[in-house]
C-alpha positions as CSV (number, residue, x, y, z in Angstrom):
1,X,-56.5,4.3,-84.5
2,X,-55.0,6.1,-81.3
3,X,-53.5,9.1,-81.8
4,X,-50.7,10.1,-79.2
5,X,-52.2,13.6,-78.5
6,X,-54.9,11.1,-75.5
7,X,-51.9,8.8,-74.4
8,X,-49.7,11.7,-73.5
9,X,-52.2,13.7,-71.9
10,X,-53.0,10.9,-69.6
11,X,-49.1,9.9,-69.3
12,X,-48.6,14.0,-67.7
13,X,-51.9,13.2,-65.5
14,X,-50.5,10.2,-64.0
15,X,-46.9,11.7,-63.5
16,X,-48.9,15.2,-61.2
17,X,-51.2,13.1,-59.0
18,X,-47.9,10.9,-58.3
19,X,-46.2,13.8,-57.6
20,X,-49.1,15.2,-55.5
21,X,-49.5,12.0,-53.6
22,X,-45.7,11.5,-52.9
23,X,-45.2,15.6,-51.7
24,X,-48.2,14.6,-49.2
25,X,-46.6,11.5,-48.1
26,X,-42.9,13.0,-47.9
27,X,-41.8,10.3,-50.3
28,X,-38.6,10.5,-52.7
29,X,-39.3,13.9,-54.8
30,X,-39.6,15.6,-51.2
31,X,-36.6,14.3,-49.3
32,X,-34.7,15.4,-52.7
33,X,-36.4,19.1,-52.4
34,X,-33.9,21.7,-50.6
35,X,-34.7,22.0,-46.7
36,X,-36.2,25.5,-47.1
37,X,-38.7,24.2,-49.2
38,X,-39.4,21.0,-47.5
39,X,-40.4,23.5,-44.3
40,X,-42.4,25.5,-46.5
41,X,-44.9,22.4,-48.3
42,X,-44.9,21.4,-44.3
């Protein structure tokens, strides 16, 4: 039986390389981040 403790753990994985991958591509999440921290991630 699966316990949620695993599913969840890989749920919060998937969500910080997606938000990783999307701050180094200058996707969504950082076109919604304020200017003066756009200029300081760039």
């Amino acid at each position: 039986m699966w316990t949620k403790k695993p599913f969840i753990l890989i749920i919060i994985t998937c969500l910080v390389i997606a938000g990783l991958i999307d701050l180094k591509f200058k996707g969504l999440l950082f076109q919604m981040l304020p200017t003066s921290i756009q200029a300081f991630i760039a």
